[in-house]
N, C-alpha and C positions, 0 to 999 in steps of 0.2 A: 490720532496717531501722534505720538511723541515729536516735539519740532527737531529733533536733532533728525529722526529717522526721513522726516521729510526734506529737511535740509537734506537729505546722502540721497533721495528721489529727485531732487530739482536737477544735484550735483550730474547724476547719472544720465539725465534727460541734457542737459549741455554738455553733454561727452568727455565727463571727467568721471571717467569711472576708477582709475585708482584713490582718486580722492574720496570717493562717494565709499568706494570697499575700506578702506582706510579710517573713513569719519566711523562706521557702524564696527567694526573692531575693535577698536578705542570705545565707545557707549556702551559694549556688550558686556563686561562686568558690573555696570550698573542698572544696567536692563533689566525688568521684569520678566516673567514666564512669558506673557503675553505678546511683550515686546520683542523675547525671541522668539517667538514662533513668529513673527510676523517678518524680522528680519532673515531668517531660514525663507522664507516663501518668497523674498526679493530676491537673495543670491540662488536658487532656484530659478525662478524669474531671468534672473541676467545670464545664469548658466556657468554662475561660480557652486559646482555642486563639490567639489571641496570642502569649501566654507560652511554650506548648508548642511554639509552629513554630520559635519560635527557638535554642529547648533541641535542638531536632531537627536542625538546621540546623546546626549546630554540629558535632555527632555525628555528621552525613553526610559530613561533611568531614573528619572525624577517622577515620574508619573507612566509606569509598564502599564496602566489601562486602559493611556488614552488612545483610541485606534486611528484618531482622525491624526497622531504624529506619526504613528507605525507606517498609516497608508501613505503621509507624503514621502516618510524615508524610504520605503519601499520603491515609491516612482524614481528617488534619486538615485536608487543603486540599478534602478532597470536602466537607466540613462546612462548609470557607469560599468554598463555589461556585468554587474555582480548580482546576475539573475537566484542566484542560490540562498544568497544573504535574503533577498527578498522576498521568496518564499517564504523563509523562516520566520519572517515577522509578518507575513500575511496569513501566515497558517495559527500564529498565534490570538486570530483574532474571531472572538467567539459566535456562537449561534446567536446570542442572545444581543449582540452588539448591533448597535442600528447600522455603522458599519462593514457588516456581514455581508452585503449583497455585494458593493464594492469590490472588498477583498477576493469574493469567490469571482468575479469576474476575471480580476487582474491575475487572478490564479490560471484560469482557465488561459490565457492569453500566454504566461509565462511558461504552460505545461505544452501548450499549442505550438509557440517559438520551437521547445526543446525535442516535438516530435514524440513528445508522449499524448497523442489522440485520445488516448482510451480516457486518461487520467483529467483530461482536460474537460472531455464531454461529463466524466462525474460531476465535478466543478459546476457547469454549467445546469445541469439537471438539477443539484442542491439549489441553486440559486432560481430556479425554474418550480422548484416547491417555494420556494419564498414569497416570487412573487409572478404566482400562474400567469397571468396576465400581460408579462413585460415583453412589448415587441423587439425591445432590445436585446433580449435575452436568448429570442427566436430568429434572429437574425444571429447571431454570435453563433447558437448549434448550427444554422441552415448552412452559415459560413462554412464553419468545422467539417460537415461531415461534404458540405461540397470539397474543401480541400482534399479529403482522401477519396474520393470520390462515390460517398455514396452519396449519387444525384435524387435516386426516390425519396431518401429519407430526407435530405435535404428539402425537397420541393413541401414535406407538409408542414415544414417550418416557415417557411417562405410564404406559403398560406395562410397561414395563421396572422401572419403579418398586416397582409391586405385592408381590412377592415380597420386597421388603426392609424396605417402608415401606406405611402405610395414607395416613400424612399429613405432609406437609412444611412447613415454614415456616407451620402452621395452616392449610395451604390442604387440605382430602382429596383425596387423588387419583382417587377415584370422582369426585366432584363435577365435578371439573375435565374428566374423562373425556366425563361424561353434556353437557354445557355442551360440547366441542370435537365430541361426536358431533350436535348439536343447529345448534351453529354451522355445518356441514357437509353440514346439511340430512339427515342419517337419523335421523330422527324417532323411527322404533320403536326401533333400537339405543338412542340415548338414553334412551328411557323405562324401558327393563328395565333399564337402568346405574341411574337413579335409583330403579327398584324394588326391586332389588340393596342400593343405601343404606341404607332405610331411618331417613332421619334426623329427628330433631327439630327441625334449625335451619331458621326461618322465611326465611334465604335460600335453602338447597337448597329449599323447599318450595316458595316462589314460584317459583323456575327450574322445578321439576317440574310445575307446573302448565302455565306457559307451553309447557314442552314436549310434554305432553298434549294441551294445546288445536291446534298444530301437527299433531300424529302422529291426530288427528281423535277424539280421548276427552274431547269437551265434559267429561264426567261426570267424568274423572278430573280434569281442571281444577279443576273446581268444590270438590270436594273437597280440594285439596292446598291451595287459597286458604281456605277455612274453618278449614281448619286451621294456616291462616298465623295467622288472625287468632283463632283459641284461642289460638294459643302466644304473638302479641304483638300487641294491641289496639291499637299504634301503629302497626302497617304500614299506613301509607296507603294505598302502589299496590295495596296486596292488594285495598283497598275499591271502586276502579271496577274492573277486571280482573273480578273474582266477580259483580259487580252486569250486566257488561256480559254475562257468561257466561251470565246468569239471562235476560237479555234474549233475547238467541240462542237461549232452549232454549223462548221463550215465556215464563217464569215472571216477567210483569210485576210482581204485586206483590211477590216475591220480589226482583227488583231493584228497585224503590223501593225500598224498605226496608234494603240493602243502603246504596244511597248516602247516605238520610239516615242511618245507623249511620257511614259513612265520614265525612259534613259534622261530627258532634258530634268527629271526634279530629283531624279535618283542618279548619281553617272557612276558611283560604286557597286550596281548590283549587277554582277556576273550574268545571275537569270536570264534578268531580260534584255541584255546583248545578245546570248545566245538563243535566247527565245525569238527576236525578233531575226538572227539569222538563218532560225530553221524555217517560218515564217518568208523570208524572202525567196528562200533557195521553193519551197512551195509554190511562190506566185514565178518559179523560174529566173529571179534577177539574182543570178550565181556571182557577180559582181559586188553587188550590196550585202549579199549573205557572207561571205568570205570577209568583207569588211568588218559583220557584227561579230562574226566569231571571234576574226582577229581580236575585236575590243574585248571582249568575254578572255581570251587566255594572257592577256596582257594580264587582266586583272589576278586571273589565278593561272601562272603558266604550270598547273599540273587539276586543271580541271580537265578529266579525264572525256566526260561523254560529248564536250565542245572539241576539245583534239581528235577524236575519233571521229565525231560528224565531220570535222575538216578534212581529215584524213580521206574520210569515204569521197567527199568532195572533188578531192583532186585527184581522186581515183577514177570519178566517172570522167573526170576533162583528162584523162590519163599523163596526170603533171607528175611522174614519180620526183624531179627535182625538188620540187614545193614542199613534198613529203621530206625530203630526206633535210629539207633546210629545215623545215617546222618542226619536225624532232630532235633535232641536234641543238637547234636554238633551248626547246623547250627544257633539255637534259642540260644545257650548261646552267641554264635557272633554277637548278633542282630537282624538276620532273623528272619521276622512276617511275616504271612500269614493265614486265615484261611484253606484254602489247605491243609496246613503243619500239622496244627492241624488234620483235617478229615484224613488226609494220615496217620499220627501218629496213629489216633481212629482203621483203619483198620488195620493195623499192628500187633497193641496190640490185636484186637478181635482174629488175625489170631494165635497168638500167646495164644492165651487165658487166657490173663490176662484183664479180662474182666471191673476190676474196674479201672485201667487206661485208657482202650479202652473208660467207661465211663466215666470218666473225659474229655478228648480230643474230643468226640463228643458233649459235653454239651457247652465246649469252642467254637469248630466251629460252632457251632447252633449260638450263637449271634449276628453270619454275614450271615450265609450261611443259613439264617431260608425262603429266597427266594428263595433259591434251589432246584427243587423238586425233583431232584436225592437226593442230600444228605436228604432230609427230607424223602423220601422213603427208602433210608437205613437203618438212625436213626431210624425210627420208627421200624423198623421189628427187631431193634438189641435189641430196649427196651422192644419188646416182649419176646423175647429168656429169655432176664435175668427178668421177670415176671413184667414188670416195664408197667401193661396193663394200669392205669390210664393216664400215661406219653406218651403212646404209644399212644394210639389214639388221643391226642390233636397234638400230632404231625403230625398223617396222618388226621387227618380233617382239617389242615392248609395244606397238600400236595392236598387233594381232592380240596380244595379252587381255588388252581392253575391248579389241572389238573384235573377237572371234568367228562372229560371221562373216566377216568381209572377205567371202572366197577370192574376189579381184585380187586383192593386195596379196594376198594367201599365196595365189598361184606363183602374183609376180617375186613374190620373194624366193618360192620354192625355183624360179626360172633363173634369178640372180646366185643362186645357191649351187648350183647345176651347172651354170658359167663359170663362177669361182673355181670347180674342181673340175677343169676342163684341161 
């Protein structure tokens, strides 16, 4: 290597790097072919891809046959999102070019990014005539078609692999195997591929549970998540997934405990606040449950099936106040729903402030006028408070939907009969 260019290596390596881009600038009208191509592969290197397209560009020009500059220009324009350009000087690059296997690869990759599948597995099958053999190759299609998800064709790719390779690009090919047999809906296959495994990493191990839980081995679940969370006390998902597992198997205080263990490493996730307060309100500590909820809508005050569980909550302790705070709170925070409204209308009725009750029924009617529960409430509530002209167009919109209902039938035909009295 030329001393100048080494000298702009040392430069670069004590963190003078405008001096170092600077020194090789200045040399580059003197430079050989060779010298630039090797100065193009430094500012590549350092990530002045700039500098290096031009060096390349140059070079292409001077020499359109050589493919080993096309492929590196090619990689510097994938780097500068000008995936188009890059194709075009990778499609330039012939059968016959020892470079050919390369290019169709990078091809397949670039066709791959842009969601052309089809065009990408071409790609890869040409380069798969080239060179039958290459587990790299079989790992690229098993990738591909696992991406759109066809898992069978994927899996004899992923076989083929086996005898040459256990793992590629960091990915194991078991793993990958147990995950496209799982994806593909055979359950038990999967889980002996993952038994097979045997591994340590707390990703194969959540997959393995998840697929346990599938193939109907609650038990093996539960375990493979345990041991997520031996191996790494930051997996979150691992903490409701086990807790819910526990749930399912009966083992209530087993999943409390669970979730509050997941809430101390997690304190952002909505779930398992509210998981662990449906969990409490189970084991009867209506207390402690009302607590997790609370934390669950703090975090999202329009998570709807935590406000409704609260809701029902303070229904069974018959607290209509709590009701009518927790929604008013929730709706100055944002939270809409017509629910919330109708939930509000009953609260107040119960509470017998009856002209609020009628405000909030009149608000949810504008959504919920499909309802023919709520349209059967409404209507009997408008009768209490003498509101009989209102009442009955509300239950002959309910009789509309529910035509059998002779009760309501009669009573509207009895409210009708009063009216013209």
């Amino acid at each position: 290597m030329d001393t100048t260019i080494m000298e702009a290596v040392n430069l670069m390596e004590s963190k003078q790097s405008d001096k170092a881009i600077a020194l090789l600038e200045d040399y580059l009208p003197q430079a050989d072919d060779e010298e630039k191509f090797t100065i193009a592969e430094l500012f590549v290197q350092w990530g002045f891809l700039a500098e290096a397209t031009d060096i390349l560009l140059e070079l292409t020009q001077r020499f359109p046959n050589e493919s080993e500059i096309k492929i590196m220009l090619a990689d510097v324009y994938i780097e500068q999102d000008n995936d188009e350009e890059a194709i075009n000087l990778l499609n330039e690059v012939g059968e016959d070019d020892p470079d050919y296997l390369q290019a169709l690869m990078q091809l397949a990759d670039l066709y791959q990014a842009q969601g052309l599948f089809e065009v990408a597995e071409q790609k890869l099958l040409a380069a798969k005539q080239v060179e039958p053999n290459e587990p790299v190759i079989d790992f690229a299609l098993g990738e591909l078609l696992f991406s759109t998800g066809n898992y069978r064709q994927a899996i004899t790719y992923y076989e083929k692999i086996l005898p040459y390779a256990k793992e590629i690009a960091n990915v194991p090919i078991n793993d990958r195997m147990a995950e496209a047999y799982a994806a593909s809906g055979e359950y038990e296959t999967a889980l002996e591929t993952y038994q097979d495994i045997d591994s340590e990493d707390p990703d194969t191990l959540f997959k393995y549970g998840f697929t346990a839980l599938h193939a109907g081995r609650r038990d093996i679940a539960i375990q493979a998540w345990k041991h997520v969370i031996e191996q790494d006390m930051y997996y979150h998902t691992a903490y409701y997934q086990l807790a819910k597992a526990y749930e399912d198997e009966e083992m209530i205080e087993k999943a409390y405990e669970t979730a509050k263990q997941g809430i101390q490493v997690d304190e952002f996730n909505k779930e398992l606040y509210f998981f662990a307060g449906s969990m409490a309100h189970q084991m009867g500590n209506e207390e402690e449950s009302e607590h997790w909820v609370r934390e669950a809508i703090t975090l999202d005050p329009d998570y709807k099936e935590a406000i409704l569980f609260l809701i029902e909550l303070f229904k069974q302790q018959e607290n209509n106040e709590s009701i009518v705070e927790l929604i008013n709170e929730i709706t100055k925070m944002g939270a809409s729903d017509p629910l919330y409204e109708w939930e509000l209308a009953r609260a107040y009725s119960e509470t017998e402030l009856y002209e609020n009750a009628l405000k909030h029924y009149q608000q949810a009617y504008n959504t919920l006028n499909h309802d023919s529960d709520f349209l059967k409430e409404y209507g009997y509530f408008l009768t209490e408070e003498g509101r009989i002209d209102t009442a009955i167009k509300v239950f002959d919109l309910y009789l509309k939907q529910q035509p059998l209902d002779t009760e309501v039938d009669e009573y509207v035909q009895r409210l009708k009969e009063t009216k013209n009295l």
